[in-house]
C-alpha positions in Angstrom: -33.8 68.3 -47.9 -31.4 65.8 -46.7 -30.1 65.3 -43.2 -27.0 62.9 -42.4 -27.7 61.2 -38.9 -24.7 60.9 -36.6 -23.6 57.6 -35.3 -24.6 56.8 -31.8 -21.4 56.5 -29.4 -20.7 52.9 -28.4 -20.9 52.8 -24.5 -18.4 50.3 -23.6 -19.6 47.6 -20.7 -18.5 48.5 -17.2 -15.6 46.1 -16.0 -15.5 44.6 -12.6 -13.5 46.8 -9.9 -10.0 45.8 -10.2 -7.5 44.0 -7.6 -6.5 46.3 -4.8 -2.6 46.9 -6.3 -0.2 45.2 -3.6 3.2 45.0 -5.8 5.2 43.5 -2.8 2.6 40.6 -2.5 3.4 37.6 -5.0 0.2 36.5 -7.5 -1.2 33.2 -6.1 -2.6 30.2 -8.3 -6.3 29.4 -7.7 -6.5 31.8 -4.5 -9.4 30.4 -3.5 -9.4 26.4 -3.6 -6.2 27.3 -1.9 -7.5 29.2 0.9 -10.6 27.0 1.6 -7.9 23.7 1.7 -5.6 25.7 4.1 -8.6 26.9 6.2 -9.5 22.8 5.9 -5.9 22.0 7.0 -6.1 24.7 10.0 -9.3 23.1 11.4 -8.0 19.5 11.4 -4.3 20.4 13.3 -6.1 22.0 15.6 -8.4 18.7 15.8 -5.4 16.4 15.7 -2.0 18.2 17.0 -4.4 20.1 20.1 -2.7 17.3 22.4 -0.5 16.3 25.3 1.5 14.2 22.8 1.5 13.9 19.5 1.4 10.5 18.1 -0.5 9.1 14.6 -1.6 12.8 14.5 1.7 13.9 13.3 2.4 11.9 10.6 -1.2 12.0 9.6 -1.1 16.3 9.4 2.1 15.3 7.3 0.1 13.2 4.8 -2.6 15.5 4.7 -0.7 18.3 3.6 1.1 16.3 1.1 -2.3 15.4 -0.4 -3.9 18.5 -0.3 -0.6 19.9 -2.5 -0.8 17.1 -4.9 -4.6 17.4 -5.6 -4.1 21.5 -5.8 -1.5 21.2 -8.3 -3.1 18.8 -10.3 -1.2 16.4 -12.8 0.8 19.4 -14.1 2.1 20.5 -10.8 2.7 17.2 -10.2 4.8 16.7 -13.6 7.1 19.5 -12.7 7.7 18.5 -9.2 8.8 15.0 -10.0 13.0 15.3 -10.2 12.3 16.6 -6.5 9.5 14.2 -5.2 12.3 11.5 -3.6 11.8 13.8 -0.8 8.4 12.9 0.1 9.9 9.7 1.2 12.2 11.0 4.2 9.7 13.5 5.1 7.2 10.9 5.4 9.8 8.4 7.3 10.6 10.6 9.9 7.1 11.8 10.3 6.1 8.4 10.2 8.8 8.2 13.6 6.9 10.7 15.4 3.7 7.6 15.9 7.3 5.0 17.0 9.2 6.8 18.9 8.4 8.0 22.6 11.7 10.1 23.5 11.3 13.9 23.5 14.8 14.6 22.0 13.4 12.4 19.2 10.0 13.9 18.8 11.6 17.3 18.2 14.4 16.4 16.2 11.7 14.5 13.8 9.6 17.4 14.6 12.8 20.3 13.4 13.6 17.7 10.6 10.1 17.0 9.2 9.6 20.8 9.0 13.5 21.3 7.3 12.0 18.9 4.5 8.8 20.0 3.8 10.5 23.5 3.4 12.6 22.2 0.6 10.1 20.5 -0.7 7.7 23.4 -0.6 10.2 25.5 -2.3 11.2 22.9 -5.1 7.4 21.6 -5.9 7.6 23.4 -9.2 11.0 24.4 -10.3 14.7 23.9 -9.6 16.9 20.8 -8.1 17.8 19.8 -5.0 21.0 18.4 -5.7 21.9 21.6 -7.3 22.4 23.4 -4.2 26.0 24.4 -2.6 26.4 23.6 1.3 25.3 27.1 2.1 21.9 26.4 -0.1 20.0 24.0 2.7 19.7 26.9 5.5 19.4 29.5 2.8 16.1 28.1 0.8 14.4 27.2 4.5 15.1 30.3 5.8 14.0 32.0 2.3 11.3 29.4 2.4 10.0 30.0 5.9 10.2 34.5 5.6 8.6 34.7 1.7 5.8 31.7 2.9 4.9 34.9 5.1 3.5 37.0 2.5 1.1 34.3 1.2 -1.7 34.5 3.6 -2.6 38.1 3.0 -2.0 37.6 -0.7 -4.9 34.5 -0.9 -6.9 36.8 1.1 -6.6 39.6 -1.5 -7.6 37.5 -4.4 -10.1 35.4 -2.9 -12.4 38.0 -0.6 -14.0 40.7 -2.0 -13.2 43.2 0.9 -14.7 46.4 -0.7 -18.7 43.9 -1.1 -18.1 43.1 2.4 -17.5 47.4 3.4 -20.9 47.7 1.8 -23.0 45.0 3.3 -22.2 46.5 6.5 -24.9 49.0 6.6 -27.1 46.5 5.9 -26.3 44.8 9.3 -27.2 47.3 11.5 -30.8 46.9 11.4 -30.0 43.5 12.7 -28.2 44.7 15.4 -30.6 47.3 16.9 -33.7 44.2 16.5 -31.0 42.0 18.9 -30.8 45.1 21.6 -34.5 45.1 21.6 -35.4 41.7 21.7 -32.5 40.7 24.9 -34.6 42.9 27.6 -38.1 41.6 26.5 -36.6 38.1 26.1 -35.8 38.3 29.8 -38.7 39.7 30.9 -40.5 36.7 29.4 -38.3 34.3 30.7 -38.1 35.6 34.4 -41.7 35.0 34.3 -42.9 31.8 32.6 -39.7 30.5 35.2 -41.9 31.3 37.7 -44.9 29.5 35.8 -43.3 26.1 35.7 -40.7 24.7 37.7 -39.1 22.3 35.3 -38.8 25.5 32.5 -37.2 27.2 35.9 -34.8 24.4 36.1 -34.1 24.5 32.2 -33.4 28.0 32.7 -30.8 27.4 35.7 -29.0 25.3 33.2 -28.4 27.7 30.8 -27.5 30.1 33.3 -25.4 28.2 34.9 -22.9 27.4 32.1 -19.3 30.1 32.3 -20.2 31.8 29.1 -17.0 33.7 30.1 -14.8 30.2 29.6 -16.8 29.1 27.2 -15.8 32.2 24.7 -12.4 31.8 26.0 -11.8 28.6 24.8 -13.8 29.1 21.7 -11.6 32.2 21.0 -8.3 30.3 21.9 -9.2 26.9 19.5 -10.5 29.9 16.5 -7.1 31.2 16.9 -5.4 28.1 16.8 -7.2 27.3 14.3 -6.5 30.6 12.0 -2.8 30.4 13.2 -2.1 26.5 11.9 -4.4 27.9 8.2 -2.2 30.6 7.8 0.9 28.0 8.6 -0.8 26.2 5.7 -1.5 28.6 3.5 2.2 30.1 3.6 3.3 26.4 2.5 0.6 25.9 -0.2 1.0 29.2 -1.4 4.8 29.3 -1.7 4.5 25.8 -3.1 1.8 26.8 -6.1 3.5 30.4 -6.6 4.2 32.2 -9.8 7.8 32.1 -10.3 9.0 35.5 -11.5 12.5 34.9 -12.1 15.4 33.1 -11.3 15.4 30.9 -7.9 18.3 28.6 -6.1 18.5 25.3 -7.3 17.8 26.2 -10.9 21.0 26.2 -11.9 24.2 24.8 -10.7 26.1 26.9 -7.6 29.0 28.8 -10.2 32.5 27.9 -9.3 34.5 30.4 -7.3 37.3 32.6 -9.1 40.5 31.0 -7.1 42.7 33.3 -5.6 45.2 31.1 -3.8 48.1 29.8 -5.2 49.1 26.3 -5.9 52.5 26.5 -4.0 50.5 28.2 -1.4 48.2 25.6 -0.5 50.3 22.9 -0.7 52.5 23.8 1.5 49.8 24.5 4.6 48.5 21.1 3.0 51.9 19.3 3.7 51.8 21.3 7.1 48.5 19.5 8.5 49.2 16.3 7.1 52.7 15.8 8.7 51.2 17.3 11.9 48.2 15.0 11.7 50.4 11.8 10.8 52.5 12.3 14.0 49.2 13.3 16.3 48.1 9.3 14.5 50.7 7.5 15.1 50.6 8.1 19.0 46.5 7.6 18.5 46.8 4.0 17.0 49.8 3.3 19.4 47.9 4.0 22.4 43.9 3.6 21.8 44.3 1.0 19.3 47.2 -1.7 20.1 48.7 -0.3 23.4 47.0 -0.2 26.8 44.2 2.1 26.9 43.1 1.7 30.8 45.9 3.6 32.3 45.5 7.5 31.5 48.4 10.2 30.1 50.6 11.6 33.5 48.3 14.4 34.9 45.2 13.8 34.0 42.3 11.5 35.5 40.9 9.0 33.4 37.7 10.8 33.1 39.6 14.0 31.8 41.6 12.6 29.1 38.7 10.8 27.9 35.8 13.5 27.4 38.4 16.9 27.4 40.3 15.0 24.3 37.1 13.9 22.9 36.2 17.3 22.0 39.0 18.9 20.9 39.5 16.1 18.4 35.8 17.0 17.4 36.5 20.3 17.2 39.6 19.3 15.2 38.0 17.1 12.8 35.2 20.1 11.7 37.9 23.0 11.1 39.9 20.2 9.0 36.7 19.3 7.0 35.9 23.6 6.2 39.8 23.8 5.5 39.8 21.2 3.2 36.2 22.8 1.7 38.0 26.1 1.2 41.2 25.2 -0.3 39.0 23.3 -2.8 37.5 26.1 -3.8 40.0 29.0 -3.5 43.0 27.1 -4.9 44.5 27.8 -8.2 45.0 24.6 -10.6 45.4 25.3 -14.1 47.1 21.7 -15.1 46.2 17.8 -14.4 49.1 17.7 -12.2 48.5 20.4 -10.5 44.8 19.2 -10.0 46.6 15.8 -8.9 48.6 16.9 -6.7 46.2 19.1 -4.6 44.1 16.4 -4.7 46.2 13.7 -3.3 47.5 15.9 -0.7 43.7 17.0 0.3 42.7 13.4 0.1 45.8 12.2 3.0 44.3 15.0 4.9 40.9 13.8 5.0 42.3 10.2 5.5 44.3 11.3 8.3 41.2 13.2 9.8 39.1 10.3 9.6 41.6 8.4 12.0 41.4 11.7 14.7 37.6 10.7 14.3 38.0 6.9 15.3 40.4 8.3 17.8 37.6 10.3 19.3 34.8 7.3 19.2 37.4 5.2 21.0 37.7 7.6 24.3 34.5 8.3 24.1 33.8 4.4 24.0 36.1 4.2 27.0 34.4 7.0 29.2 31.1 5.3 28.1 32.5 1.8 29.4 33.7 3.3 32.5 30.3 6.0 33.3 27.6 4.4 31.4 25.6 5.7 28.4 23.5 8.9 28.5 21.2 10.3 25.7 23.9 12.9 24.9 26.6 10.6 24.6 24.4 8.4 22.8 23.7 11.1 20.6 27.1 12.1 19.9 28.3 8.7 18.6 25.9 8.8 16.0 26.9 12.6 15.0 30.6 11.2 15.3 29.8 8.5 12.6 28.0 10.6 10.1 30.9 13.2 10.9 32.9 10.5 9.3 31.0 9.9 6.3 30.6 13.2 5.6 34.6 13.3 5.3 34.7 10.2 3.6 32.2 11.7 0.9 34.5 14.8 1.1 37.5 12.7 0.0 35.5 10.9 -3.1 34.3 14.4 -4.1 37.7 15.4 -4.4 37.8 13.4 -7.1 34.5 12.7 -8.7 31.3 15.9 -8.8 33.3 18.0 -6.6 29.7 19.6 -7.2 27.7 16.9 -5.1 29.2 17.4 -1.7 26.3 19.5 -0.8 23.7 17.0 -1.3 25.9 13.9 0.0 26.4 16.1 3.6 23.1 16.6 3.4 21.9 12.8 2.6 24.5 11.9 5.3 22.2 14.3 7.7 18.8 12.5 6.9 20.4 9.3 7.6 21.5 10.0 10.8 18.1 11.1 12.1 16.7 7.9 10.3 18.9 5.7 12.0 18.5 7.4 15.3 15.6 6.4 15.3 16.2 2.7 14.3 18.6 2.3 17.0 15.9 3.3 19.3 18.2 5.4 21.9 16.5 5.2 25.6 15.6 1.5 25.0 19.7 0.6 23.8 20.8 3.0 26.5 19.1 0.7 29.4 20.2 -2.4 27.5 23.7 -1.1 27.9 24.0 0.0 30.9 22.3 -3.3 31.9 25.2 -5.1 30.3 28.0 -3.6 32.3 30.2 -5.4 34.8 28.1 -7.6 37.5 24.6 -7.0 37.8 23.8 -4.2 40.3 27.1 -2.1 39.7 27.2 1.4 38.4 23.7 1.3 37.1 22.3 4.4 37.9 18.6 3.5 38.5 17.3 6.8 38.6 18.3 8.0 35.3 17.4 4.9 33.8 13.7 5.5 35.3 13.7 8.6 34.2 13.5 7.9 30.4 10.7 7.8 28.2 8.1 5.0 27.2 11.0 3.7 24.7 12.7 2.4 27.9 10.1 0.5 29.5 9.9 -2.7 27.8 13.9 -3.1 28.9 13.5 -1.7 31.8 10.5 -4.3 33.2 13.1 -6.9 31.9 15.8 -5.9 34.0 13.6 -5.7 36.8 12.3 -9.1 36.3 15.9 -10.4 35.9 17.2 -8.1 38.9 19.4 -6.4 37.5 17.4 -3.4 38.1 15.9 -1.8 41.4 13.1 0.9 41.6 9.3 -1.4 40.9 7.7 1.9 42.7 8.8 4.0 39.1 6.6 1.6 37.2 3.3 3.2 38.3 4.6 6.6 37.6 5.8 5.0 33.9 2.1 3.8 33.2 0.2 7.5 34.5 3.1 9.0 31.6 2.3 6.5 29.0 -0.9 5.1 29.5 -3.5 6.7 30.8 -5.9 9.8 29.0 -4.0 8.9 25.8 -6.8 10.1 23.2 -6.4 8.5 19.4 -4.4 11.3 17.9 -1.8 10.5 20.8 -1.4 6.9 19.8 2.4 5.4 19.2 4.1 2.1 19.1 6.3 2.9 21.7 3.5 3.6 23.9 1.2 0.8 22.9 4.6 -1.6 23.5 4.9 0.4 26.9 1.9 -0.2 27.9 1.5 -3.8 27.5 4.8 -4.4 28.9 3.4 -2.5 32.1 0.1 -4.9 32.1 2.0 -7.7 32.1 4.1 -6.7 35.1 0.4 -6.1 37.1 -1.3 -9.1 35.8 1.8 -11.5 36.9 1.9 -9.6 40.4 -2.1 -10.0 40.7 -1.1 -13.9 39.7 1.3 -14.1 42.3 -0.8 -12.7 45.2 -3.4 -14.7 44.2 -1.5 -17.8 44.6 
């Protein structure tokens, strides 16, 4: 009698649980080497950048960051984010500016301008160009940058932490709990009574009781939230820097030319418009500011009026001429080189005119500066005045050459203006200035002077000590700003420099009284 035995059923091996399914969060690169570094990164800001001023610390958070990227991507990471690595060196600069400079308006504009860059730099670490980008590009990858960065936290926490293990472990904690109830009222029994047994334990005990627990948690919780608040900062930037790219992102591909819709007879004729307006607007601008008499103002107006109210409606001029000249660029039909040539020659006597409306607007502001003295905001608008200029200049060349390239050249032009703000070193020039006009002791307006930052002292104990300057008293406020309780992370040149300019003024006052 035969009998056919049936095969067995093949019981296949149970898989892990699966991902919780979050579709709108993107799919990270080694979740959890990231999430440890950015915990990591959390815990030293809040070590470093928990200050009254920032100093070394900045730059140093700056470099860590940067390191922690380049070890997490590994050489491959590093491979692909070479074309755009030339921005780790003005990100690094102006970080680097932070531990010179003193000023406030400069800490936050390296501070804003650090933050712009690593953005860029976050969002180009893998794919894409920078140079690629149109003029509208810059604020729309930070922005981009800054709101998708959002969704990386939560998504390394996903792949990292197994939530549902830690759901059932809890159970398993309870026992724990009701042991703690137990043991606090016989633990204070004990205590009440072996404090009565022995003084010094009595004393111990005071101590501990002694000591705010209330603050104490406070200030634990606030410095663990910190700390959470500058990880999850972190994590956003490595994650969006490590992502999976799922598709098509700016700066991949160059910005597509616009369909023009204008015609060529069109534009030229508002071209020709402008130009013979702007010639004529010239002419009297060279004639007066620039060969003629410029210390007597127009009839009706004060000299103080016709130099800052013309200031900035030349200003105001010079940027709608720069995005006219933008859109007619792009919005102009010009099917045939001399069609091409002609637009472009005409564009090109626009911006040339345009840059002579600028001079014209650094020379009156030159003159009220002569005649007022030198602020921070004037200060600052010369600079944005000169890289104004550029910008137009590099708008002419582009007419010409990579009409393509504007974008990054405005945008070069911008990073060079914060850079050299910063080598000019604005509170110190502005006492040096004011210093320097007329006779000593007229117009100098000591209060403001005293009123700037740590970058000013070194010139300002100068023009003390060579009486041109008044107000010794403001020196001991100077050295409570810049010298005392300055922790490590708070460290700068412009304070060490501040500093031993102050100690110098004591020790030569000590030497005099003792003599």
């Amino acid at each position: 009698m035969s009998s056919t035995l049936s095969p067995m059923p093949l019981v296949a091996p149970s898989a892990p649980p699966p991902l919780p399914s979050t579709p709108w969060l993107p799919q990270a690169r080694a979740p959890r080497r990231t999430l440890v570094a950015a915990l990591a990164l959390g815990g030293l800001a809040e070590v470093l950048l928990d200050r009254p001023h920032w100093g070394v610390s900045f730059p140093l958070m700056a470099l860590s960051l940067v390191a922690v990227l380049v070890g997490l991507g590994g050489r491959e990471g590093w491979q692909r984010a070479r074309p755009n690595a030339w921005l780790l060196g003005p990100l690094l600069a102006v970080a680097g500016f932070v531990a010179v400079r003193d000023s406030p308006w400069l800490v936050v504009l390296n501070v804003l301008t650090a933050g712009t860059l690593l953005l860029l730099l976050m969002h180009f670490w893998g794919a894409g160009r920078v140079q690629r980008l149109g003029l509208g590009g810059y604020p729309g990858v930070v922005l981009g940058t800054a709101l998708r960065g959002l969704l990386h936290p939560p998504a390394l926490v996903r792949d990292s932490v197994d939530l549902g293990a830690a759901k059932r472990q809890a159970p398993r904690l309870m026992p724990f709990a009701r042991g703690v109830l137990l043991a606090v009222p016989v633990l204070a029994v004990f205590a009440m009574l072996l404090s009565s047994a022995d003084a010094m334990f009595a004393s111990a005990v005071q101590r501990v009781w002694s000591v705010d627990v209330g603050a104490l948690l406070g200030a634990s919780l606030i410095r663990g939230m910190g700390v959470l608040l500058c990880a999850g900062l972190a994590a956003s930037a490595l994650g969006h820097a490590l992502r999976r790219r799922t598709g098509s992102e700016a700066g991949e591909a160059e910005v597509a030319p616009a369909s023009p819709r204008l015609g060529l007879t069109e534009a030229l004729t508002l071209i020709l418009a402008v130009d013979a307006l702007f010639f004529a607007f010239a002419g009297f601008q060279v004639a007066y500011l620039f060969i003629g008499d410029a210390s007597s103002p127009a009839p009706g107006y004060s000299y103080a009026e016709y130099a800052r109210r013309g200031f900035f409606e030349l200003m105001v001029v010079s940027m709608l001429t720069l995005g006219l000249v933008m859109a007619l660029a792009r919005w102009t039909r010009r099917e045939s080189p001399l069609a091409r040539t002609v637009f472009q020659a005409g564009a090109s006597i626009m911006v040339a005119l345009t840059l002579v409306i600028v001079a014209s607007a650094v020379q009156r502001m030159t003159l009220y500066e002569d005649a007022f003295g030198y602020t921070r905001l004037r200060l600052f608008t010369h600079v944005f005045m000169f890289a104004l200029g550029v910008v137009l200049a590099w708008r002419g060349v582009t007419l010409w050459w990579r009409p393509e390239r504007f974008a990054v050249g405005a945008f070069v032009t911008a990073l060079g203006a914060v850079l050299a703000v910063n080598v000019i070193n604005p509170d110190a020039l502005i006492v040096r200035l004011n210093l320097t006009r007329g006779e000593p002791g007229s117009s100098v307006d000591s209060e403001y002077l005293h009123s700037l930052s740590g970058d000013a002292v070194p010139e300002l104990v100068r023009g003390l000590s060579s009486g041109k300057l008044e107000g010794v008293a403001h020196l001991k406020q100077h050295y409570v700003d810049v010298c005392e309780d300055v922790s490590w992370p708070e460290w700068s040149l412009s304070r060490w420099r501040a500093c031993r300019a102050l100690e110098s003024v004591e020790e030569a006052r000590v030497s005099a009284g003792g003599s």
